[in-house]
N, C-alpha and C positions, 0 to 999 in steps of 0.2 A: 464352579470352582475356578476355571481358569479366565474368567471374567475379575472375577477378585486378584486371580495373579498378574491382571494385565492392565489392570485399573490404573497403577504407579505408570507404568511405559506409556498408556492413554494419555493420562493428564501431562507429561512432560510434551509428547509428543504438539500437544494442542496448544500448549504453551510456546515452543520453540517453531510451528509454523506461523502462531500472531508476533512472533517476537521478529522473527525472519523479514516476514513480511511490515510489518511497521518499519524493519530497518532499509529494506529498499525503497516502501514510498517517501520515507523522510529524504532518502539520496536523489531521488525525483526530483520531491519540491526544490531541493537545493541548485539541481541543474534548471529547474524552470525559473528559481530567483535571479540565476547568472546572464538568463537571455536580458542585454540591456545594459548592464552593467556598461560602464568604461572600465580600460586598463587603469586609466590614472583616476577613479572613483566614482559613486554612483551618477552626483549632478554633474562632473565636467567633460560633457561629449563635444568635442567644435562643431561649431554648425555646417561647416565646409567637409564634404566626404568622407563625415562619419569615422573620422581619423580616433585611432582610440577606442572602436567600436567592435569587439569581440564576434566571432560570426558566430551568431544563435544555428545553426545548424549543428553544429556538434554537441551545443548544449540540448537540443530538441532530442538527438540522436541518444546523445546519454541519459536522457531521461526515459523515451524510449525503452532504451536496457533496461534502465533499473525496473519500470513498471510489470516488462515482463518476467524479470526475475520474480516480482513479488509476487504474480500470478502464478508462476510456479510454483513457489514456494507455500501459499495457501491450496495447490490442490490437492492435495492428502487431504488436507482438514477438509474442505467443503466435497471432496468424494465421502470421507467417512461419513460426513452429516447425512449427507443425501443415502446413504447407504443403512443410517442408523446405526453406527456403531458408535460415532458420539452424537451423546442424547441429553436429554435434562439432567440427570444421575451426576453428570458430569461439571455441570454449573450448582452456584450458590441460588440464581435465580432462573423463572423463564423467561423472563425479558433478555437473556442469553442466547436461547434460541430465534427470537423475535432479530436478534442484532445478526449469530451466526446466518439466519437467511437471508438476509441484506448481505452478507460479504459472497456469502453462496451465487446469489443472482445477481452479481456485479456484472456486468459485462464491459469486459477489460477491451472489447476491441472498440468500443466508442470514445476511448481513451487515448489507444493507438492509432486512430484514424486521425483524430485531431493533432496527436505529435508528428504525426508522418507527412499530413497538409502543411503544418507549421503555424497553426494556428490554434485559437482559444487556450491560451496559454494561463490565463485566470483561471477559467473554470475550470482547466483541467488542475490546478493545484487548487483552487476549492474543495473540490469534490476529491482528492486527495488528503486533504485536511479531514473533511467530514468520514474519510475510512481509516485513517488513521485514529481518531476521535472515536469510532466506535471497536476497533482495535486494542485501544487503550483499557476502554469500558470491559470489552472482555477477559482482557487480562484479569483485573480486578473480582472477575465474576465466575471466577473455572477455579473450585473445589480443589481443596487441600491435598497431598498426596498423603 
């Protein structure tokens, strides 16, 4: 019975940690697009002392944050998973659970190791892209209230 009264709080729940979390890795990618930039636009850097040239450090920094917010923000959901309290019941498919254990064993600190270095600044929003991407997927695949 109180399975049934908690199912509505469940599904929102699962919803509002991928929705969280897709909203701070998109704020990610957007600080890792900013490293590079110029002030006066994307192609005109002067070639003399980088005049115009934004310090990527605070953009590393801010992306940084956001990543770890989003990591916070997914641990509810990926303790519940691990925990079984949401389970297939809870998706339209099991290719849900197949995706939720991919966000589950993410590991967030080889993310932050590479923001903290100042480096791999693609792949770190690649693979941002691709969790965002299977974020999205779940949204579309977590059952109706």
């Amino acid at each position: 019975m109180t399975e049934e009264t908690d199912r509505p709080r469940i599904l929102r729940a699962i919803r509002k940690c991928l929705n969280d979390g897709d909203e701070y890795f998109a704020k990610a990618m957007d600080a890792l697009d900013e490293i590079g930039k110029g002030s006066m636009g994307v192609g005109m850097t002067p070639l003399i002392g980088g005049y115009g040239m934004k310090d990527p450090k605070s953009h590393y920094r801010g992306a940084l944050f956001e990543i770890d917010a989003a990591e916070r923000a997914m641990k509810p959901l990926t303790t519940r998973y691990k925990d079984g309290r949401v389970n297939s019941s809870h998706f339209k498919s099991e290719k849900a659970m197949t995706l939720l254990q991919d966000l589950a064993g993410m590991d967030y600190s080889f993310l932050i190791r590479k923001l903290t270095e100042q480096s791999g600044r693609e792949s770190t929003w690649y693979r941002l892209k691709e969790l965002r991407a299977k974020i999205e997927e779940l949204l579309t695949l977590i059952e109706e209230i």
